[in-house]
Residue, then its C-alpha position, 0 to 999 in steps of 0.5 A: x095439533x088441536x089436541x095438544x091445544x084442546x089438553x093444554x087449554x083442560x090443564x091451565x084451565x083446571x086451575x080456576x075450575x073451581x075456587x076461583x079467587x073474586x080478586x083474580x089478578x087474571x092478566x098478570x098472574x102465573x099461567x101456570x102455578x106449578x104444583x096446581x094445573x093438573x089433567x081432568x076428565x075433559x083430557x082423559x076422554x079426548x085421548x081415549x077417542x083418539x086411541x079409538x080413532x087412531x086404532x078403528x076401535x069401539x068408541x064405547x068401549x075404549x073410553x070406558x076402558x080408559x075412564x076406568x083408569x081414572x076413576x077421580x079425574x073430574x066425571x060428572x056424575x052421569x057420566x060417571x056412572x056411564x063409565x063405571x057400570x055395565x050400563x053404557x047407553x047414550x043418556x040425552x045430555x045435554x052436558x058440554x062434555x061432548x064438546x071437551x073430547x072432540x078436538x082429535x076429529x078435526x086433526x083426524x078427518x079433512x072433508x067437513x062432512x067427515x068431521x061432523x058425522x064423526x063428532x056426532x058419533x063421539x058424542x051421541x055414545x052419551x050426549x045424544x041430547x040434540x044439543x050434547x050433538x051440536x057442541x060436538x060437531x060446532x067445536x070439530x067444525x070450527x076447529x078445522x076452519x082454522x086449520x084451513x085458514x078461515x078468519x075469526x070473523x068467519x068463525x064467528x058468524x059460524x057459531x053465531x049462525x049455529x047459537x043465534x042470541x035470541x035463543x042462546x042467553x051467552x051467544x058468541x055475540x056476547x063480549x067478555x065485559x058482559x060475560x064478567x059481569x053476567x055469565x054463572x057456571x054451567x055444565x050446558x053445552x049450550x052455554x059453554x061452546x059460543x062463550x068458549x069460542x068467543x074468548x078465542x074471538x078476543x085473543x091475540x095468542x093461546x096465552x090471551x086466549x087463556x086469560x080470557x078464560x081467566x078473565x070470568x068465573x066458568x067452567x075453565x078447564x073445559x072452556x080450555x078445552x073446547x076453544x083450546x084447538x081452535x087457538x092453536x090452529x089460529x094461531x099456528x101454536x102456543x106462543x110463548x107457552x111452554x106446551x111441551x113442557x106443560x104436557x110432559x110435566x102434567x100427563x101421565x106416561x100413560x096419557x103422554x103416550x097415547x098423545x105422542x102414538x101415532 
């Protein structure tokens, strides 16, 4: 399931979030330090949407009633507040929020049509900004193509045709080498999802898929995220990656509950 993926991708990537060592032996360190990954936000939300999915529940409302369970998993501050008060009226972010929660539409819908309406209804409850939408539906869309079997390449020229690099400054049409020298932490959709998408590009299993991530300071957790589902469907699952055990050890029952709910 690209959910699992999506979750095992915000929990390694938590790791080097923030505090990133300059000197990061990336290929070769632990993928996990036990005692540091850990859920985030990016997690919380993608299981909220799947109970709201599963269940044919308000998508607002379910996700502000497991946000409020998780008060310090991560929220950026807008959504936070979007979270914790009364006010839950879509806000035009532009945030790649929208894009970390989105991976259980593709395992949720086949026909494509299905599965860009109903990214853009995850996002738009927030992220109603043009580019907060287009995060949502590229991450859902290229995360069925490799379920169904389409290449990297055709991946590729998806999210190439959709962030063209005379617009987007980190198109898909930037490799890693640029993005180790050039690319500096953002929240923007925009910047995240083809960045993202083109560390999945360069792997060869979820693990190297991981340290591509690894490999570049970001916004690594949810890059793990928003690629995360991508990688597992590609590559038919994790590998050598301990998943199972990742998820056991690092949701909640709470959370592992709602993952496993079928």
């Amino acid at each position: 399931m690209a959910i699992k993926g999506a979750i095992i991708g915000d929990i390694l990537g938590s790791q080097y979030e923030f505090g990133r060592p300059q000197d990061l032996d990336w290929k070769n360190v632990p993928l996990l330090i036990p005692g540091k990954g850990s859920f985030t936000d990016d997690t919380v939300m993608t299981l909220a949407i799947k109970k709201a999915l599963d269940e044919k529940l308000d998508l607002t409302e379910t996700m502000v009633e497991i946000g409020r369970l998780y008060p310090d998993c991560g929220f950026g501050g807008h959504f936070y507040q979007w979270i914790m008060t009364d006010d839950h009226e879509p806000y035009n972010s532009w945030g790649n929020g929208s894009a970390m929660r989105v991976s259980y539409v593709a395992d949720c819908f086949t026909d494509y049509e299905d599965i860009e309406k109903w990214a853009a209804k995850t996002a738009e409850v927030s992220h109603n900004h043009p580019e907060g939408i287009k995060g949502a539906v590229v991450t859902a869309v290229c995360i069925r193509m490799a379920k169904d079997g389409k290449t990297k390449q055709d991946i590729y020229d998806y999210v190439l045709k959709e962030y063209p690099s005379d617009r987007y400054p980190f198109s898909i049409d930037r490799d890693l080498t640029y993005l180790r020298w050039h690319y500096r932490w953002t929240e923007k959709c925009s910047d995240t999802v083809p960045p993202a998408m083109r560390c999945f590009y360069d792997s060869t299993d979820y693990e190297s898929f991981m340290r591509n991530i690894y490999s570049f300071k970001c916004d690594s957790d949810t890059f793990g995220a928003i690629a995360g589902g991508v990688a597992e469907e590609f590559y038919h699952g994790f590998g050598s990656v301990d998943a199972e055990g990742i998820l056991k050890n690092c949701l909640d029952e709470r959370l592992y509950g709602l993952l496993m709910q079928k």
